[in-house]
ZABADREN-596493 format. One record per residue: residue in three letters; x, y, z of N, C-alpha, C, O in turn. Coordinates in steps of 0.05 Angstrom, whole numbers. Example, Ala and Ser with C-alpha at 12.3 -4.5 7.8 and 13.67 -1.06 7.14 Angstrom:
2
ATOM  resn    n_px    n_py    n_pz   ca_px   ca_py   ca_pz    c_px    c_py    c_pz    o_px    o_py    o_pz
ATOM   ALA     264    -114     156     246     -90     156     264     -66     156     285     -66     169
ATOM   SER     257     -45     142     273     -21     143     258       1     157     268      23     161
***
This chain:
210
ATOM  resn    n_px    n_py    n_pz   ca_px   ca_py   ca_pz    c_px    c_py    c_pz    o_px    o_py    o_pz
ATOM   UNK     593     292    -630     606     272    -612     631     262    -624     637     260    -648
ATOM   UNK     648     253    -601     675     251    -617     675     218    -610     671     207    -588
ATOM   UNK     681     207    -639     690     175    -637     720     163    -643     735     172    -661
ATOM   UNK     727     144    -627     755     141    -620     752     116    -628     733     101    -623
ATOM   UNK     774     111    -644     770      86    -664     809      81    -670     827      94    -682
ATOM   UNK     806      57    -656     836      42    -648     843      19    -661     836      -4    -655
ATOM   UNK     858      27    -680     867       1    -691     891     -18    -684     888     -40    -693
ATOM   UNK     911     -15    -670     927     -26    -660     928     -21    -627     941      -3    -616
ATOM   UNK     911     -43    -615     912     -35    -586     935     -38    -568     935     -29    -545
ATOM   UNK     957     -56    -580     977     -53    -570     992     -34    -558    1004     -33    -536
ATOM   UNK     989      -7    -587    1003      25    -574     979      37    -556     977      61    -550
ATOM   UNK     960      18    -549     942      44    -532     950      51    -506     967      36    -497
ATOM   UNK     942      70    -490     956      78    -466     952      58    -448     970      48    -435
ATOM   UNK     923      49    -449     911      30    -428     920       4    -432     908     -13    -418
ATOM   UNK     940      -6    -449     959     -41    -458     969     -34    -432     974     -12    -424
ATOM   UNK     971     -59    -417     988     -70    -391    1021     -56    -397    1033     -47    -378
ATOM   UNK    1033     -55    -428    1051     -46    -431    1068     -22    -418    1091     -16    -412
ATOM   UNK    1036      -6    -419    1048      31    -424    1023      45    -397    1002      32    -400
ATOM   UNK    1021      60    -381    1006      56    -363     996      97    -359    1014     113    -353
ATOM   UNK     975     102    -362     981     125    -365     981     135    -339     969     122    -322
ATOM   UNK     994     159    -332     989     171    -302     974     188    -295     972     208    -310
ATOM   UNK     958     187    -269     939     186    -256     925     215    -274     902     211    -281
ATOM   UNK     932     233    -279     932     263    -283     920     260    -316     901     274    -324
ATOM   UNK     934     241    -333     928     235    -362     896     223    -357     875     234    -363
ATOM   UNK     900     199    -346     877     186    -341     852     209    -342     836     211    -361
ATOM   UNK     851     226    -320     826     243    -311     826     249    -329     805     242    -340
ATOM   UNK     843     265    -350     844     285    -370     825     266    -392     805     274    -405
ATOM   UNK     835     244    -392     834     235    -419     791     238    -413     775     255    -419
ATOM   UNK     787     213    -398     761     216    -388     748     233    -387     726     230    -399
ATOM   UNK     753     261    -373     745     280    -376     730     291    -403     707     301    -404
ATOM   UNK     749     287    -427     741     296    -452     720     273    -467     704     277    -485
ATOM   UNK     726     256    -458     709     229    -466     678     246    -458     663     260    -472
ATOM   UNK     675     239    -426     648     250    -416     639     274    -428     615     273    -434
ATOM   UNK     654     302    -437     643     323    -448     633     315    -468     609     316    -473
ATOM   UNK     658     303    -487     638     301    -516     617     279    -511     600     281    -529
ATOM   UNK     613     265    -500     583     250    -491     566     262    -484     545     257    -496
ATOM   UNK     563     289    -456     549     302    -454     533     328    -475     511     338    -476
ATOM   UNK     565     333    -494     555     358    -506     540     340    -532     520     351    -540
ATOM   UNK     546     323    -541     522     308    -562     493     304    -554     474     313    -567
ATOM   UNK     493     285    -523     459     302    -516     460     329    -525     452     340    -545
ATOM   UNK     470     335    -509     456     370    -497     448     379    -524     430     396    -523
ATOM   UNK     455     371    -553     460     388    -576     415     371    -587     396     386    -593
ATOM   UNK     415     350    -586     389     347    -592     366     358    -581     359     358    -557
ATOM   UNK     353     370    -603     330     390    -587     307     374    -590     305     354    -605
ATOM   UNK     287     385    -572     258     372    -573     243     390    -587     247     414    -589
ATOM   UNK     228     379    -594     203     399    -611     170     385    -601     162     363    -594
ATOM   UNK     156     417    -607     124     402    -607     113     423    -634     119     445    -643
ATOM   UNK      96     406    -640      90     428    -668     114     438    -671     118     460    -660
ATOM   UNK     136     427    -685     152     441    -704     174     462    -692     193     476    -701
ATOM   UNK     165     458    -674     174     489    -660     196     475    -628     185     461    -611
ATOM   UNK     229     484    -626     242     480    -603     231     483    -570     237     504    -559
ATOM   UNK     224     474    -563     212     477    -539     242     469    -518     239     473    -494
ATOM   UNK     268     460    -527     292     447    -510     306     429    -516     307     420    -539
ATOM   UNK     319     421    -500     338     393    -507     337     379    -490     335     382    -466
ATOM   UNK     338     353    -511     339     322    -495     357     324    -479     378     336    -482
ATOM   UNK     342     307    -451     362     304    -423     363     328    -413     377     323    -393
ATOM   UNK     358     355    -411     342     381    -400     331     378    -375     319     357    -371
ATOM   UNK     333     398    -356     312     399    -342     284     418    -357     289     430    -378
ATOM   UNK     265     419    -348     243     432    -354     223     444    -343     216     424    -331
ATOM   UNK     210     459    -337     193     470    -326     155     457    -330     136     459    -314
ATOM   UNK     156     440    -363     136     425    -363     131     393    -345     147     379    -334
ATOM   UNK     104     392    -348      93     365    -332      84     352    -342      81     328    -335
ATOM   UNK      76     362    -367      72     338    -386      84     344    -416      93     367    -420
ATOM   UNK      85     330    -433      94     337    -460      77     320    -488      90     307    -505
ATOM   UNK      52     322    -489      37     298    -508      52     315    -535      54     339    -541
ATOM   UNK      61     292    -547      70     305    -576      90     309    -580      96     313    -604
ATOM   UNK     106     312    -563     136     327    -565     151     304    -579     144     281    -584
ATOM   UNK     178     318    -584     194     291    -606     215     295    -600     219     311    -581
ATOM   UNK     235     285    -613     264     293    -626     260     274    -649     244     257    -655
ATOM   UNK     287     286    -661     291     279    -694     312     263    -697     334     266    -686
ATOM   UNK     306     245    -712     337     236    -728     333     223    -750     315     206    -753
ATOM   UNK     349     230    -767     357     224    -801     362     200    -812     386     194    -815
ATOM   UNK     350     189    -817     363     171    -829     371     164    -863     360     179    -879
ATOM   UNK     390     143    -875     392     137    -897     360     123    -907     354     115    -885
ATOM   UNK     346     117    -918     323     107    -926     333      96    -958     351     102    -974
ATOM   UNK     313      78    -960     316      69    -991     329      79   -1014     346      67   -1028
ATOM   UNK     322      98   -1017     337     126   -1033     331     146   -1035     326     159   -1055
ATOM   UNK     330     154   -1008     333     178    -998     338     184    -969     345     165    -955
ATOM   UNK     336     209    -958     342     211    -934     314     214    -916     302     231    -928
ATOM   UNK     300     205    -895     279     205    -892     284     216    -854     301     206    -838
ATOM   UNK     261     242    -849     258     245    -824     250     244    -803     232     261    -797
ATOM   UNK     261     225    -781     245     206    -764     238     219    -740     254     217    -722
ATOM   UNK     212     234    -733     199     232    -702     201     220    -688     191     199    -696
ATOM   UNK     213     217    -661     211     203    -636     206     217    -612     215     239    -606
ATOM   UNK     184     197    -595     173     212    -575     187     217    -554     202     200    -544
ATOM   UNK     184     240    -545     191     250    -518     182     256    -493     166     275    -488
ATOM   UNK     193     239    -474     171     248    -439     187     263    -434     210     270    -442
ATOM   UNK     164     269    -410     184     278    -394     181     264    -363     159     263    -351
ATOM   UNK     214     252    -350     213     243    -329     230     255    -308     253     259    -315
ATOM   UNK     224     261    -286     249     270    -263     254     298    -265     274     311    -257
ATOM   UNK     237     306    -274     237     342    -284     255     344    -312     269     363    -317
ATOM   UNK     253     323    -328     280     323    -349     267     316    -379     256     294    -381
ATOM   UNK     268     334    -405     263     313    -431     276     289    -428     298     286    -419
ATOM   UNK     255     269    -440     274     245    -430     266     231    -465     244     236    -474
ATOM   UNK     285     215    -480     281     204    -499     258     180    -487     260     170    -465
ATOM   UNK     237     174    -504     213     162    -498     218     128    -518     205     107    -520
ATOM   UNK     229     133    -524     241     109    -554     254     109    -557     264     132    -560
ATOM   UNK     272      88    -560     306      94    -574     294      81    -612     273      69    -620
ATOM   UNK     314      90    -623     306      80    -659     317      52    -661     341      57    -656
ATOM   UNK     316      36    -663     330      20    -679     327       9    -707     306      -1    -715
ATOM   UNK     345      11    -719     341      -1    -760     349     -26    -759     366     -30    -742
ATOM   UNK     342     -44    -771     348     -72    -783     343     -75    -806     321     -67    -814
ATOM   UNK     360     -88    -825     355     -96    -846     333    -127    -859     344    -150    -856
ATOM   UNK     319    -126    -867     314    -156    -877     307    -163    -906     286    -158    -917
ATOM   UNK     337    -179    -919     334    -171    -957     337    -139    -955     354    -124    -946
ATOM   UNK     309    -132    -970     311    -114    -988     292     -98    -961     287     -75    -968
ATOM   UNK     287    -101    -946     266     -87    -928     281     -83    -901     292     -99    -887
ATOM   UNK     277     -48    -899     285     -32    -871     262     -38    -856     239     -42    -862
ATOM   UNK     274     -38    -833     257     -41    -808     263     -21    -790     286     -18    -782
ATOM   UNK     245      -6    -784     253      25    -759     232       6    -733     208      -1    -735
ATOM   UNK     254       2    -710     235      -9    -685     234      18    -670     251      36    -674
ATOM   UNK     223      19    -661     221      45    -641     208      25    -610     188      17    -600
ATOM   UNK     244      26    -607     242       7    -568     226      29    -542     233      53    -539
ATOM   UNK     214      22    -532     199      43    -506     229      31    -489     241      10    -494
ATOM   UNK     236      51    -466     248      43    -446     241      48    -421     256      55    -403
ATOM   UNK     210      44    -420     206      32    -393     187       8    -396     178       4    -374
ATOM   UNK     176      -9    -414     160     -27    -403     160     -50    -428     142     -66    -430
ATOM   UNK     182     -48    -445     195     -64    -457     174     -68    -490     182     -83    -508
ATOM   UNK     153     -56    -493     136     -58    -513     157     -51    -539     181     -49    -533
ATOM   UNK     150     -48    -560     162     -41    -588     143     -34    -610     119     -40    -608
ATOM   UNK     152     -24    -629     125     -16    -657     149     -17    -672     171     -11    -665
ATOM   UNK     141     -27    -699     158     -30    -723     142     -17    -738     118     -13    -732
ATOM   UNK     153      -8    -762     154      -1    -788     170      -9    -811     192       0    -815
ATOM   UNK     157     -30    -829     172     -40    -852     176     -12    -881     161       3    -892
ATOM   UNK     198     -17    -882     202       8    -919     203     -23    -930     206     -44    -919
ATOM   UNK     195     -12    -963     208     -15    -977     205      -2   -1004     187      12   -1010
ATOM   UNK     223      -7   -1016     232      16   -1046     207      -4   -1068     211     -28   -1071
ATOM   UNK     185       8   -1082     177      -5   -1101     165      16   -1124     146      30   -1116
ATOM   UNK     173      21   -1149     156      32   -1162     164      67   -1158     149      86   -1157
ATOM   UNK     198      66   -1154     206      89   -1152     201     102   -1121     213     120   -1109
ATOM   UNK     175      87   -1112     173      99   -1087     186      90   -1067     200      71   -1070
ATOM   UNK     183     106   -1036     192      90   -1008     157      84    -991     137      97    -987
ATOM   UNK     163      68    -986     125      57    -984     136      40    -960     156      26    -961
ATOM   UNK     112      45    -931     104      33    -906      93       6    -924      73       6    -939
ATOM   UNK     110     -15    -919      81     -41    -928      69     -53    -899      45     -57    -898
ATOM   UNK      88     -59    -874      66     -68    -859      79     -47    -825      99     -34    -822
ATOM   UNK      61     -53    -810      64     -36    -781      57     -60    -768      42     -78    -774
ATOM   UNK      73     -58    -747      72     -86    -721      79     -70    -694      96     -52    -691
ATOM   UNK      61     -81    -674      79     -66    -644      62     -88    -627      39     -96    -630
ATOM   UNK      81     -94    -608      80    -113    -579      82    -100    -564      94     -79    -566
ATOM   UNK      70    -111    -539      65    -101    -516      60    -123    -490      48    -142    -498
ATOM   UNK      64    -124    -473      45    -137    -448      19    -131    -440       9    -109    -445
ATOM   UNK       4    -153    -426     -29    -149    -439     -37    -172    -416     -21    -177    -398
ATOM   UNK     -56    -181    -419     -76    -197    -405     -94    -204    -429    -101    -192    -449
ATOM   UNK    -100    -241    -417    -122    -263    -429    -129    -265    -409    -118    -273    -389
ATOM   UNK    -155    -254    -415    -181    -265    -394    -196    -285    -407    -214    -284    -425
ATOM   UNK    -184    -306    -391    -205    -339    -395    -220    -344    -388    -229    -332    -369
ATOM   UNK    -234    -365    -398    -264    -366    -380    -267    -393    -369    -272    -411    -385
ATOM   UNK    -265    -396    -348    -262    -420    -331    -289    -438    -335    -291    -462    -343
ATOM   UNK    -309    -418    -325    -339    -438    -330    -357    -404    -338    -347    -383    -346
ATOM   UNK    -375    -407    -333    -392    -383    -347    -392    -355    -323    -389    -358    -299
ATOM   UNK    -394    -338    -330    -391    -310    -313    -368    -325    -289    -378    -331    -267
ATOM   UNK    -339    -331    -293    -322    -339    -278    -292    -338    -302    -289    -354    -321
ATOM   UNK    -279    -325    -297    -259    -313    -313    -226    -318    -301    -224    -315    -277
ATOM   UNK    -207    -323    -312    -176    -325    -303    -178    -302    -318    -193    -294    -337
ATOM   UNK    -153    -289    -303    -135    -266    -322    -110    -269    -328     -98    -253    -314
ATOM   UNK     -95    -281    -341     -63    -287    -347     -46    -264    -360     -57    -247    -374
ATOM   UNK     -22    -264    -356       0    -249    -372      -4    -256    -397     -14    -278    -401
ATOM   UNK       1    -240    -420       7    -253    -442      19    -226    -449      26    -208    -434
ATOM   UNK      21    -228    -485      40    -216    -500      24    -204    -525      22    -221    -543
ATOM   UNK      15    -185    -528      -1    -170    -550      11    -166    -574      29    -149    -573
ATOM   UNK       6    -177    -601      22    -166    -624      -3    -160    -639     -22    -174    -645
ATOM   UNK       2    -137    -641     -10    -124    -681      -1    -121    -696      21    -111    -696
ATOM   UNK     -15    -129    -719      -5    -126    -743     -22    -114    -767     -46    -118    -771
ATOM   UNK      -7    -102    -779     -24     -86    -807     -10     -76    -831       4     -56    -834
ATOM   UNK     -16     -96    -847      -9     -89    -872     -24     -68    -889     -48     -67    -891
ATOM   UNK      -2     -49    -902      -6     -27    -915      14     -17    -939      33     -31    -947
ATOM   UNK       8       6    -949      14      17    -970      21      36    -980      18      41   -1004
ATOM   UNK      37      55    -961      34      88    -952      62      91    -968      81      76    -966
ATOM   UNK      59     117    -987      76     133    -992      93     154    -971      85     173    -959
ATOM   UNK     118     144    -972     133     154    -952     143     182    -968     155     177    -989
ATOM   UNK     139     212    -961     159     232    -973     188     236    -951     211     226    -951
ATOM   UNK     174     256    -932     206     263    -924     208     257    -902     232     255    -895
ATOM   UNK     184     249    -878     181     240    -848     161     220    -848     143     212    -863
ATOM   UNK     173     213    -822     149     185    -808     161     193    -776     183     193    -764
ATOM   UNK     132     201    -769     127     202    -747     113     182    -737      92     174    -746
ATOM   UNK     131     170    -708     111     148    -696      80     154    -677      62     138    -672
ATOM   UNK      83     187    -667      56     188    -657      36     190    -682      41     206    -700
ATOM   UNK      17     173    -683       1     166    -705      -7     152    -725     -27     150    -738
ATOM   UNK      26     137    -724      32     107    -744      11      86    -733      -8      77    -747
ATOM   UNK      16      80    -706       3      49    -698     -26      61    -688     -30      70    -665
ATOM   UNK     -51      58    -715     -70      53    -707     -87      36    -707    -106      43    -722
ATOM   UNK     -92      12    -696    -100     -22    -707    -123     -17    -698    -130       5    -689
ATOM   UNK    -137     -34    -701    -169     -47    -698    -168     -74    -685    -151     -88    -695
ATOM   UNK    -182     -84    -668    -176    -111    -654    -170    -131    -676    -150    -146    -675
ATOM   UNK    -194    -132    -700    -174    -158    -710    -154    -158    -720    -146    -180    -729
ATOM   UNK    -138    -136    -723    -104    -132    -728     -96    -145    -705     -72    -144    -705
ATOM   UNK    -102    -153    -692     -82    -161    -658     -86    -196    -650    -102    -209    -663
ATOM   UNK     -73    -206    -633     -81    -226    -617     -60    -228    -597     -43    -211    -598
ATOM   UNK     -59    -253    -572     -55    -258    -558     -34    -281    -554     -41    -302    -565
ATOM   UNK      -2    -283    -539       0    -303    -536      10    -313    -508      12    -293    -493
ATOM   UNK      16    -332    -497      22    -327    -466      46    -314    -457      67    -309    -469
ATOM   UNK      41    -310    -437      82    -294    -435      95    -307    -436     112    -298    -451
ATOM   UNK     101    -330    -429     124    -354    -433     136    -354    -458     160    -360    -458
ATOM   UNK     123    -347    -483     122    -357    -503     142    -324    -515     138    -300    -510
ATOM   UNK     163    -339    -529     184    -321    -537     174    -293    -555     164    -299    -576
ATOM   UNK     175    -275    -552     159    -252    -567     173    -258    -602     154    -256    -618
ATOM   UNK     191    -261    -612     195    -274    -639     182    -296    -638     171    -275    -632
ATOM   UNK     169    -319    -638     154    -338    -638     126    -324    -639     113    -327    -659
ATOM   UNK     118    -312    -621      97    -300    -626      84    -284    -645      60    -283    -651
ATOM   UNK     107    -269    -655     100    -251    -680      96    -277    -708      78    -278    -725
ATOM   UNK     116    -296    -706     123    -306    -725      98    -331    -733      92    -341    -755
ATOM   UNK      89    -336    -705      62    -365    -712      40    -346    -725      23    -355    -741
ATOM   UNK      42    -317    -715       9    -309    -723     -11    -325    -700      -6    -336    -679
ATOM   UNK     -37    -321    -713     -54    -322    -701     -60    -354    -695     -79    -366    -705
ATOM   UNK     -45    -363    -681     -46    -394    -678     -61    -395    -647     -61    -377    -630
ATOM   UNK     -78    -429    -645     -88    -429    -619     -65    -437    -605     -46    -450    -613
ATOM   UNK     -72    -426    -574     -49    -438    -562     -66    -440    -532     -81    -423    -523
ATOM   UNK     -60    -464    -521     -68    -476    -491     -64    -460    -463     -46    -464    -447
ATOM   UNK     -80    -447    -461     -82    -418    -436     -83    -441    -417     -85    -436    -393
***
């Protein structure tokens, strides 16, 4: 993919100054959109290891459990290689997660955002003891509290699902997210939807007035 990186926007074509004509314009765009398109087109999907296509594809499959794409990242010290899941929607591989990294101190954070129903799963690094080591796994979701009004008589409310699990895993050369987030209920709790999903992660397991 090609990146265009402007330091004096004054000489750019598009300054009120200098105005490009109609013919430049398409042109210019034109090459913009290819190299945008030809960077998808260039990511392949895989299942077991193996090319099955490329992201944003049409396809001939209906379902895809397992399928991924890849991307690299810098890691603690080293380079580490990241699985992300792949659907398929509209007859098309469709990226199932976007990655996102954050830093905090000394600790990477890989979010892996869903883009259809707003959930997330994290994965904390950090460097200790020469190694790159998972210390904890977290993922939110939307969910339901079923309350209990009086006896066999139940509300069901929105709320906001976080798990959490602290761990210890030697990282070598990949982390794949199908298989990372496996919790047990008391890794988890509940808080209402109102209630800001950072607030939520951050009280823990606090009571709160359904």
């Amino acid at each position: 993919m090609v990146f265009i990186w402007v330091s004096d926007w004054s000489s750019f074509p598009f300054n009120n100054s200098y105005f490009m004509k109609p013919a430049q314009k398409i042109f210019f765009f034109l090459l913009l959109w290819i190299s945008v398109f030809n960077s998808k087109a260039q990511i392949s999907v895989y299942k077991n290891d193996s090319i099955i296509g490329k992201l944003y594809e049409e396809t001939e499959r209906t379902a895809c459990e397992y399928c991924y794409y890849q991307e690299d990242i810098l890691g603690i010290n080293k380079k580490i290689k990241i699985k992300i899941p792949v659907i398929i929607e509209n007859g098309k591989l469709q990226a199932g997660r976007i990655l996102e990294i954050t830093n905090k101190g000394n600790i990477k954070i890989l979010k892996f955002n869903s883009i259809s129903d707003g959930s997330s799963s994290w994965i904390y690094l950090a460097y200790k003891r020469n190694k790159t080591l998972i210390i904890r796994k977290l993922s939110y979701n939307n969910a339901v509290y079923k309350k209990e009004i009086k006896k066999n008589d139940f509300d069901y409310l929105p709320a906001t699902e976080v798990c959490v699990q602290n761990t210890s895993e030697i990282i070598n050369e990949e982390i794949s997210f199908s298989g990372s987030f496996k919790f047990i209920p008391g890794d988890c709790y509940k808080c209402p939807i109102k209630t800001e999903v950072d607030n939520c992660i951050k009280n823990g397991k606090i009571k709160y007035s359904w």
